[in-house]
C-alpha positions as CSV (number, residue, x, y, z in Angstrom):
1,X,62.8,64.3,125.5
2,X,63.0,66.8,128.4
3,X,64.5,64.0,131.3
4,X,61.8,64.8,133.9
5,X,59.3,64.3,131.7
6,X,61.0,60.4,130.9
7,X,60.9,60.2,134.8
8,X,57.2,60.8,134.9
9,X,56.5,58.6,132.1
10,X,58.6,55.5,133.9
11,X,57.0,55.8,137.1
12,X,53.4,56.0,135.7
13,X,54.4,52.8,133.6
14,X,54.9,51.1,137.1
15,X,52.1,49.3,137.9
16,X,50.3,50.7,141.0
17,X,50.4,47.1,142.6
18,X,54.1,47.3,142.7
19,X,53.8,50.4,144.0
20,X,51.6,49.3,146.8
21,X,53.7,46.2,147.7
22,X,57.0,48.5,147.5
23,X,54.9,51.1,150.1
24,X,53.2,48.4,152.4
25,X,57.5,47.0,152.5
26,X,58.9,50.1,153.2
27,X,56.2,51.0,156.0
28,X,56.7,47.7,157.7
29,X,60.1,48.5,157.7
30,X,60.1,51.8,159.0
31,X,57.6,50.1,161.7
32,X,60.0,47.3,162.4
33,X,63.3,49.4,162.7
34,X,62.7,53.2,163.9
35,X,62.3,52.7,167.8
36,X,66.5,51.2,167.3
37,X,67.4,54.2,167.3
38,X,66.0,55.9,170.7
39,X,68.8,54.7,172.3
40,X,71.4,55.0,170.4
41,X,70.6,58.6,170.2
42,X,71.0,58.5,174.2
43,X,74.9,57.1,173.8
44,X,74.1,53.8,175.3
45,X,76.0,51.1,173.6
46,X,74.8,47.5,172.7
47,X,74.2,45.0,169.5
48,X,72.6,45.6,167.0
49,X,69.0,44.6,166.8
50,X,67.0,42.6,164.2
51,X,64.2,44.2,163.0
52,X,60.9,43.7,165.0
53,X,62.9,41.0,167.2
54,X,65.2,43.1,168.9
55,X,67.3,41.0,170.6
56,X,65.4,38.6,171.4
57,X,67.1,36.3,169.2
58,X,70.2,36.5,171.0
59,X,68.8,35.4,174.5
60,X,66.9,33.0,173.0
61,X,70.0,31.6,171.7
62,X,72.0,32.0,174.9
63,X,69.9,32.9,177.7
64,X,70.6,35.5,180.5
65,X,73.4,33.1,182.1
66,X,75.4,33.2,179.5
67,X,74.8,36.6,177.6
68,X,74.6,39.1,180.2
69,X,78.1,38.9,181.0
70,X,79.1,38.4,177.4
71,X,77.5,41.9,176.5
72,X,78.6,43.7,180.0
73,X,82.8,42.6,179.2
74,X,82.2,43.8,175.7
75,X,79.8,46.9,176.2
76,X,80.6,48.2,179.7
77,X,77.6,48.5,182.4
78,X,75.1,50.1,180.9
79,X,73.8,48.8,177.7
80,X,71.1,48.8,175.3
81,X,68.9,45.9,175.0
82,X,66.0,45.7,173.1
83,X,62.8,43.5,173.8
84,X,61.3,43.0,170.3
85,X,60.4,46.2,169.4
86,X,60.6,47.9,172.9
87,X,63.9,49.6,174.9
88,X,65.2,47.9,177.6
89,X,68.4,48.4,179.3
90,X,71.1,46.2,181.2
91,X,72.2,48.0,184.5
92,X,75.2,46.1,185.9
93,X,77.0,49.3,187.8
94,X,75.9,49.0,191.4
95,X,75.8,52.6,192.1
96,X,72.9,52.7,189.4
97,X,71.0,49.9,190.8
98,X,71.2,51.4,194.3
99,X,69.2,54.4,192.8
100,X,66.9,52.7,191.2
101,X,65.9,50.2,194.2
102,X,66.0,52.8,196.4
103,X,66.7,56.6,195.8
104,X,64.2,56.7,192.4
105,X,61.9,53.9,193.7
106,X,59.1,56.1,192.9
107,X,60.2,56.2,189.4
108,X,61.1,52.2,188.7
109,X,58.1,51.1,191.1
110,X,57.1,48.9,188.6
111,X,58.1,45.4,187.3
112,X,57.7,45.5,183.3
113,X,54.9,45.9,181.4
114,X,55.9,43.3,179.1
115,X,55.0,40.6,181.4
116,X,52.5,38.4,179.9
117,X,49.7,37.7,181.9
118,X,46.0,38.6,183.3
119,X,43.6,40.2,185.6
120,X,44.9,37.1,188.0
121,X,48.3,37.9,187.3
122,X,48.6,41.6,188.1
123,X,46.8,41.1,191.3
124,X,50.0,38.8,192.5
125,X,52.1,40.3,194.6
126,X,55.3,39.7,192.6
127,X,53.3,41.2,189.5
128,X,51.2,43.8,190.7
129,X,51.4,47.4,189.9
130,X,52.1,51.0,191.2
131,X,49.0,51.2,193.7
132,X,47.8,47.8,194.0
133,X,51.3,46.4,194.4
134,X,51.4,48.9,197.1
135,X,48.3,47.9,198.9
136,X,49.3,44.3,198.2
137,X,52.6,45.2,200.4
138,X,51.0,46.5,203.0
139,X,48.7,44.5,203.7
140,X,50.3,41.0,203.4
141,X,53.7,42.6,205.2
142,X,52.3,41.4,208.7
143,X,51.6,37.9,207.7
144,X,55.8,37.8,207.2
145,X,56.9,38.6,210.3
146,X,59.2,36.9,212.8
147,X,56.3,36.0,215.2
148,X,54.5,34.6,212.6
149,X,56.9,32.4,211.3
150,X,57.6,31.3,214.3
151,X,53.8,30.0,214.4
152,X,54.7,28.2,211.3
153,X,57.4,26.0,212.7
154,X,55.0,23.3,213.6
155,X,54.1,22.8,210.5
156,X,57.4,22.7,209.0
157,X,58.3,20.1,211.0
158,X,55.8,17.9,209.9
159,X,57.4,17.8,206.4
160,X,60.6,17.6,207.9
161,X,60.0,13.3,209.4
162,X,59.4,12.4,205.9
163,X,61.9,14.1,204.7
164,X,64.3,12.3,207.2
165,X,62.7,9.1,206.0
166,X,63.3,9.7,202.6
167,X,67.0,10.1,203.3
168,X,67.4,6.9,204.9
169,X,65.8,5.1,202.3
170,X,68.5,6.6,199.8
171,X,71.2,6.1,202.5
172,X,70.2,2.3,202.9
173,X,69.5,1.8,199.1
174,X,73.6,2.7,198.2
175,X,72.1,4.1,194.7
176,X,72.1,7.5,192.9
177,X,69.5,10.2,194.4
178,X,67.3,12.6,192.4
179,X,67.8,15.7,194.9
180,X,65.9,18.2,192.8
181,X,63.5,15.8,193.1
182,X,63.9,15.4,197.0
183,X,64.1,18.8,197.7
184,X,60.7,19.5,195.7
185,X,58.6,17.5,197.0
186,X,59.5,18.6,200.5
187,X,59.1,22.0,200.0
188,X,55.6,21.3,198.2
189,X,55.0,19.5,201.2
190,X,56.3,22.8,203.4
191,X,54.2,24.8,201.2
192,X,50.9,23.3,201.1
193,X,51.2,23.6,205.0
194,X,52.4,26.4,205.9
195,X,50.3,28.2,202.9
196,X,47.5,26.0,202.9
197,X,47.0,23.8,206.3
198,X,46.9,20.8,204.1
199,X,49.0,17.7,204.4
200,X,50.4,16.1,200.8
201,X,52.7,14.2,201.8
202,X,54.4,14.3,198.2
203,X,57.3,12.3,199.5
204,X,55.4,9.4,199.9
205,X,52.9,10.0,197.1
206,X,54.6,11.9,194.2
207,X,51.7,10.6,191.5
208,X,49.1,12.7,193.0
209,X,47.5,14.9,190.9
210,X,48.4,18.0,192.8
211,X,52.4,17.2,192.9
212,X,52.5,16.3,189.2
213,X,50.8,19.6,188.1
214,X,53.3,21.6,190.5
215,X,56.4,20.8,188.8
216,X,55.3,21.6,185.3
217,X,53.6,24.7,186.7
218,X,56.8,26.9,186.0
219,X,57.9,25.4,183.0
220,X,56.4,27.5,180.5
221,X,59.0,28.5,177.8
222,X,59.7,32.6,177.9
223,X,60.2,32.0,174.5
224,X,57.5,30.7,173.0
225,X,55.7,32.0,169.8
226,X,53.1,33.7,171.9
227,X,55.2,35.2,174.2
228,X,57.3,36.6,172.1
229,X,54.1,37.7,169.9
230,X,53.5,39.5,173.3
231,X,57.0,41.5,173.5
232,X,56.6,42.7,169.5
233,X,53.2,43.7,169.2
234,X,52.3,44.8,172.7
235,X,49.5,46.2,173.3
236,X,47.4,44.6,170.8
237,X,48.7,40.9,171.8
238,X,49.1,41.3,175.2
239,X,45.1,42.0,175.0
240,X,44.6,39.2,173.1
241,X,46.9,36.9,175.1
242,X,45.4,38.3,179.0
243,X,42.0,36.8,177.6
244,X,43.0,33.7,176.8
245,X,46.3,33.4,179.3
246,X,43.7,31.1,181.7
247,X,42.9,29.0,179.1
248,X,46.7,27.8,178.0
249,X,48.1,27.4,181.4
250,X,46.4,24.4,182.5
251,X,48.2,23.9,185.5
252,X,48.0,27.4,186.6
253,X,44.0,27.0,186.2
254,X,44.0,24.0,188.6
255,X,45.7,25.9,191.4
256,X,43.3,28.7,191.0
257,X,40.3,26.7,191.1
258,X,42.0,24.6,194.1
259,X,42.5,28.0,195.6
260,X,38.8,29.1,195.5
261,X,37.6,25.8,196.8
262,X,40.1,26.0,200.0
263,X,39.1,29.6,200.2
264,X,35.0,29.0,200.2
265,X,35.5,26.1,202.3
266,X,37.1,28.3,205.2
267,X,34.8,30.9,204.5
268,X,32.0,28.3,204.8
269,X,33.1,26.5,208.0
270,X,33.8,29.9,210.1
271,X,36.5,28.0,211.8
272,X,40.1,30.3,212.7
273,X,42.0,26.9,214.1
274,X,44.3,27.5,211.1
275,X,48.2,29.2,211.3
276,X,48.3,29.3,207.5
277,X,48.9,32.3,205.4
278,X,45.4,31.7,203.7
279,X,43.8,32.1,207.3
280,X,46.3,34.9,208.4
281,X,44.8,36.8,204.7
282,X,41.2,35.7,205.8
283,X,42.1,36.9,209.0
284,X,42.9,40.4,207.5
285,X,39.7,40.7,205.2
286,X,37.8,40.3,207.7
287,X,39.8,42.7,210.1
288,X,39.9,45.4,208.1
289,X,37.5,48.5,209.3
290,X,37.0,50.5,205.3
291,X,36.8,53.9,207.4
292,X,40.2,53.3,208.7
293,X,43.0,55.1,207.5
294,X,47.1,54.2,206.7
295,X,50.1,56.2,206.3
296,X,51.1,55.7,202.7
297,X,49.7,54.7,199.3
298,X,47.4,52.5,199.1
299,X,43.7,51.4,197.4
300,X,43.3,50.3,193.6
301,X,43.3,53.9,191.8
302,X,46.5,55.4,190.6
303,X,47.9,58.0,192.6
304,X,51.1,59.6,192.2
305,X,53.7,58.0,193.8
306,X,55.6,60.8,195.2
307,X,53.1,62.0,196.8
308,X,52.7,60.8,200.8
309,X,48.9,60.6,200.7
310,X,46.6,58.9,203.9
311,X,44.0,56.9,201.5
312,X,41.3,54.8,202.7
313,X,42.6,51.6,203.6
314,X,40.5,48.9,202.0
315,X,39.4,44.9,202.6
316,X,41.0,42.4,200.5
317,X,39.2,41.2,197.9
318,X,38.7,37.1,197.0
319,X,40.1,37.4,193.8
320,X,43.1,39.0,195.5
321,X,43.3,36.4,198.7
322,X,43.6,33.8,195.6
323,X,46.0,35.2,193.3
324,X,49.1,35.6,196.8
325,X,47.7,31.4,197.6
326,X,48.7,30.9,193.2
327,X,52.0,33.1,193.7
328,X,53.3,32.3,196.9
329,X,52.8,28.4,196.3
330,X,54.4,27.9,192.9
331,X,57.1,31.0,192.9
332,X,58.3,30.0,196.9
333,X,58.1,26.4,195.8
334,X,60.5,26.5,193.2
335,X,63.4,28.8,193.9
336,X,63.5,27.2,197.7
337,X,63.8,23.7,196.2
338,X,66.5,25.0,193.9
339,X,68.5,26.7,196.7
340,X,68.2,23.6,198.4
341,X,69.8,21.5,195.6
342,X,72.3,23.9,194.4
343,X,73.6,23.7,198.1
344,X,73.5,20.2,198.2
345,X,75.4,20.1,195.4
346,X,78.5,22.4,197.0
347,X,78.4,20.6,199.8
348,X,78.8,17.4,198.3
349,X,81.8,19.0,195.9
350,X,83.4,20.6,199.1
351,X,83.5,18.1,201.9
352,X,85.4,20.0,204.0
353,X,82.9,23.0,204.5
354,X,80.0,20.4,204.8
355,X,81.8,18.5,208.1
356,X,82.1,22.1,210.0
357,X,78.7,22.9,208.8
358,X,78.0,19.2,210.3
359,X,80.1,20.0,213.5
360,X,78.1,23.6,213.9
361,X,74.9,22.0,213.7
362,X,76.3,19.1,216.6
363,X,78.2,21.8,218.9
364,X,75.2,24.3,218.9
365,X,72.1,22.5,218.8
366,X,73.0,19.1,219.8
367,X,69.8,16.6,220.1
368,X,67.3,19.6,220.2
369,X,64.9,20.3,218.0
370,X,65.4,23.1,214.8
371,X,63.2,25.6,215.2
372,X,62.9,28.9,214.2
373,X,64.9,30.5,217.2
374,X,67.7,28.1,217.6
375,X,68.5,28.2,213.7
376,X,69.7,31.9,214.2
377,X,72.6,30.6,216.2
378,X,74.0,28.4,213.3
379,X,75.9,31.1,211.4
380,X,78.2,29.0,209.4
381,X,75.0,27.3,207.6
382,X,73.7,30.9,207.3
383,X,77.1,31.7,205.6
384,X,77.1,28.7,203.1
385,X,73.4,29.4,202.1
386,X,74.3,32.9,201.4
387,X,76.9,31.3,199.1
388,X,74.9,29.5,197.7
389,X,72.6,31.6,197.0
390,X,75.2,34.1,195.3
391,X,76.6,31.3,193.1
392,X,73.1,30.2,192.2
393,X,70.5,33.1,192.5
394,X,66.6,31.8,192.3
395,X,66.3,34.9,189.8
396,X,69.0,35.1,187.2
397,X,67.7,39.2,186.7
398,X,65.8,41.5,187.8
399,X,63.5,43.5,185.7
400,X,62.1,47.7,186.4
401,X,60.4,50.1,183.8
402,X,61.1,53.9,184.1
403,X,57.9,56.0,185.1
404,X,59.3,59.0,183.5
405,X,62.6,60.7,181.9
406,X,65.2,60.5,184.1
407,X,68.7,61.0,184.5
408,X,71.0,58.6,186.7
409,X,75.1,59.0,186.8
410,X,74.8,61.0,184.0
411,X,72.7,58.1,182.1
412,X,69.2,59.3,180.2
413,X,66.9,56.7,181.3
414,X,63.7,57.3,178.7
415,X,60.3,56.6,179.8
416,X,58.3,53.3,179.5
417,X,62.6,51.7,179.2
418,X,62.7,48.3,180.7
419,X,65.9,48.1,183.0
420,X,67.2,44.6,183.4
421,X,69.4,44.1,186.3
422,X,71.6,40.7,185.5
423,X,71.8,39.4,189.0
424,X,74.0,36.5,187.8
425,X,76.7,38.5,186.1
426,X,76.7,40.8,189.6
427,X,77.3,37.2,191.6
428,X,79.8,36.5,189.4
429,X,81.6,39.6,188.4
430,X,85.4,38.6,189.7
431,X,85.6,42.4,190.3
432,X,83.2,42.6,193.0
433,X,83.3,38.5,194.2
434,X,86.9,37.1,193.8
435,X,87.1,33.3,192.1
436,X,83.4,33.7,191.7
437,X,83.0,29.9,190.8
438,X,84.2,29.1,194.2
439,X,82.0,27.8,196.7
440,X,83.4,30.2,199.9
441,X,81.0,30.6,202.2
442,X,83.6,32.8,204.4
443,X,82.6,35.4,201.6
444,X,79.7,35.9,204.5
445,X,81.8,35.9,207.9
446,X,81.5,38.7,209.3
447,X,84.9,40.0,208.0
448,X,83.9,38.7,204.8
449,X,80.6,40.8,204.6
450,X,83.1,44.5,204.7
451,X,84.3,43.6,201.4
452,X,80.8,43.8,199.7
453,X,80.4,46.3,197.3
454,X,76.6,47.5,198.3
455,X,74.0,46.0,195.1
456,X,76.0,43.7,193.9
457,X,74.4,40.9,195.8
458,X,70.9,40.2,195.4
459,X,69.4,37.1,195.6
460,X,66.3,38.6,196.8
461,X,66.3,41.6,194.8
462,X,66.4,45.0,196.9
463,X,65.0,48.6,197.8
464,X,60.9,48.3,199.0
465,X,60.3,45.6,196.6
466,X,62.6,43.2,198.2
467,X,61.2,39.7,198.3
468,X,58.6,39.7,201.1
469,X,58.6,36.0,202.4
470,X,62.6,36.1,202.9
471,X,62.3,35.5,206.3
472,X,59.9,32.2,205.8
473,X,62.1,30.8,202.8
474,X,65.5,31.2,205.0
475,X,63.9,29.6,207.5
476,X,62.6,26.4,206.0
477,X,66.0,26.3,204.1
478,X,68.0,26.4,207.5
479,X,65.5,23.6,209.0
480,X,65.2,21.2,206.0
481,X,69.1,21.6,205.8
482,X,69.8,20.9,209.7
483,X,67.4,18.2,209.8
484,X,69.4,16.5,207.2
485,X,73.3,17.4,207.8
486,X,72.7,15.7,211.9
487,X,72.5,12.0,210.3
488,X,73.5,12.3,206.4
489,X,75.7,13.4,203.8
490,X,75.9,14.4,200.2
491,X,78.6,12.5,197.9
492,X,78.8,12.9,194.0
493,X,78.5,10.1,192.3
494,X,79.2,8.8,188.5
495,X,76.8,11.5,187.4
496,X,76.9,14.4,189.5
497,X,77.3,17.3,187.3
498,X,79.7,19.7,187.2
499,X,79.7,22.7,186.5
500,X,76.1,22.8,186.2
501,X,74.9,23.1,183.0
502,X,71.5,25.7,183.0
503,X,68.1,25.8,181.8
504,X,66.7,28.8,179.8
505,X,64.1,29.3,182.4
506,X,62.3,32.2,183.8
507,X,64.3,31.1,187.2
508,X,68.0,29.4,187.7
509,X,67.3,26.1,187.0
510,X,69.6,22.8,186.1
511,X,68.8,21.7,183.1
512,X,69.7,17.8,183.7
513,X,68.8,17.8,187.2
514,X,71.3,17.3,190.3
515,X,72.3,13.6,191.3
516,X,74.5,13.1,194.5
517,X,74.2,10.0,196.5
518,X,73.0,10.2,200.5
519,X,75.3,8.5,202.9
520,X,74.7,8.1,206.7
521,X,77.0,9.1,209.0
């Protein structure tokens, strides 16, 4: 029998079931596995990914902390990393990073599009997109300014009595102190003021309602079912998960709906008595003429980016006003209270640095008050929270999507390619920071601060996205910390830990908390 003819008659015996189960296998496959090779077409090293995970499975396992500098020793500076079934890529060579913060901003204006979320989300500031982030920018960029921090400094030192008081209650009590714990609820108390111009007083109070929901508030797991569902399937899920995003986050929900009430209350009242960010916003609205005109980009409809277009310069919106009050409160809350610990922590671990730290606060400001002018003359406290904030960045990366092809340093950067810059691994890259598990704050002396290789530190990222409320965040670090260091200090104890063991959170977190104990001086 003529052999093609056998061939015929053995795949027509198949049953066309099979054959649909072996097509519907072979198409999922082809589905799951053919964007892999994008990249490696471009020369960009990395692992392997698993089909539709990508490599998700590998930071799930390890995190950023730990597998960013794994992948960067093994693969160089540039390598491919892929987020489900999308191309992302690690950037750890600083002269790349400068070009993409800065040079090709244009191009990498964009956090990634991968970020879960919804219409509330993408109207935050820290989430926003091409022309609205823009506008966003713009317009909240005068409510950051020195001046108006300065305003603030009243209301910072409301929080700060109570967080004297709580001190000497640890002091006098001998025992262990929860100083994640302290530092939280002090700058929710900071917060709510200085956002809101309401008084919690979580120190005193930390069953309310509003305190409990604000520490689970950033505790959502990255690597959850849906989100994950979100990074594979994206757009469909991200649809899908945007219209019911309100629904899961319960705590989210409450400070939105806390937000509108605060907001139609000032609204309602008429009254402008208020130094808040929520008033300086209202403030703004209201301000704003629609006829007037800015240099820039700015309104809500694309534009292209390169070009330097005067557009119509329009009000804020309410839903807009209510998304900064959600980000501001919950993002500025936690990576202040972290800084706060983490340098608690050092201090306690290096008791030499925390007595001149001690003696710079006594020489220099002596019985007056900390406020917002005198706390630029203590530049040794400056130095160690630089340091700290090197050794324990709020953000452990840093995430931009291409706009377009590009080329950089002779890399092809695709478009629609996630670029992950691993902040960690730059603050602790022994090439660039020398015995980078040492807490040195004279890293950030003057001398010191020659040595820095430009982009390799970045604690609040860099370029025009830098983090806008910088100014207010050092500032309430500086204060809580001097109000603290004139009467106390930080000692481990049986279960301080060190080092630190990390959480797999969005942001830099300890997993088992910080414990030190508070002794008086």
């Amino acid at each position: 029998m003529d052999p093609i003819e056998t061939l015929k008659s053995l795949v027509f015996a198949v049953p066309n079931s099979i054959w649909i189960t072996f097509v519907c296998i072979l198409a999922v496959y082809i589905w799951a596995t053919y964007p892999y090779t994008q990249l490696k077409y471009l020369g960009i090293p990395g692992p392997k990914p698993t089909p539709i995970m990508g490599n998700l499975p590998n930071l799930k396992e390890k995190g950023h902390i730990k597998l960013y500098p794994e992948l960067i020793k093994k693969y160089g500076k540039v390598i491919s990393f892929y987020i489900g079934r999308y191309p992302g890529i690690i950037v750890a060579d600083p002269e790349i990073i400068r070009d993409i913060m800065t040079k090709e901003f244009a191009t990498f204006t964009n956090r990634s599009r991968l970020q879960p979320g919804d219409e509330l989300t993408f109207s935050m500031l820290l989430f926003a997109h091409g022309s609205e982030w823009k506008f966003l920018r713009t317009m909240l960029s005068p409510s950051f300014t020195a001046k108006k921090i300065r305003g603030m400094t009243p209301l910072i030192r409301k929080a700060l009595s109570n967080l004297e008081k709580k001190c000497e209650a640890h002091s006098e009590s001998g025992g262990e102190a929860d100083i994640l714990s302290l530092f939280s609820v002090h700058t929710m108390d900071i917060n709510a003021s200085t956002l809101f111009g309401i008084q919690v007083d979580s120190q005193n109070d930390p069953e309310n309602n509003f305190v409990k929901i604000s520490h689970e508030a950033l505790r959502t797991n990255p690597y959850t079912p849906l989100f994950l569902l979100t990074y594979i399937c994206y757009p469909l899920v991200k649809i899908i998960y945007s219209y019911i995003f309100k629904f899961i986050l319960k705590q989210r929900k409450f400070f939105v709906e806390f937000c509108w009430l605060l907001l139609s209350d000032r609204k309602k009242n008429n009254k402008n008595e208020y130094n808040d960010l929520l008033q300086m916003m209202i403030n703004t609205q209201q301000e704003t003429n629609s006829s007037e005109k800015i240099n820039g980009i700015v309104g809500t409809k694309p534009v292209n980016t390169n070009q330097k277009t005067a557009i119509l310069k329009r009000k804020f919106t309410d839903e807009e006003i209510v998304a900064q009050c959600v980000n501001f409160f919950l993002i500025g809350y936690e990576s202040v209270a972290y800084t706060l610990s983490f340098m608690a922590h050092s201090l306690a671990l290096n008791p030499d640095i925390q007595k001149k730290v001690q003696d710079e606060i006594k020489d220099v400001l002596g019985d007056e008050p900390a406020d917002f002018e005198n706390i630029q003359k203590l530049t040794y406290l400056d130095q160690c929270i630089s340091e700290t904030l090197r050794k324990y960045p709020p953000a452990s990366r840093i995430t931009r999507e291409s706009s377009k092809d590009i080329t950089i340093k002779n890399w092809n950067i695709p478009k629609h390619t996630e670029v992950m810059i691993p902040v960690y691994a730059l603050h602790h890259n022994p090439e660039y920071w020398p015995e980078p598990e040492k807490f040195d704050p004279e890293r950030f002396s003057p001398e010191g601060q020659k040595k820095h290789v430009p982009f390799t530190y970045l604690p609040y990222g860099g370029g025009p996205r830098i983090c806008i409320a910088m100014k207010l965040a050092q500032a309430n670090m500086k204060m809580s910390m001097t109000q603290i260091l004139r009467k106390f200090k930080f000692v481990p104890c049986e279960k301080t830990e060190y080092p630190i063991e990390f959480g797999k959170n969005l942001f830099l977190t300890a997993k088992n908390g910080i414990t030190l104990k508070i002794e008086k001086l």
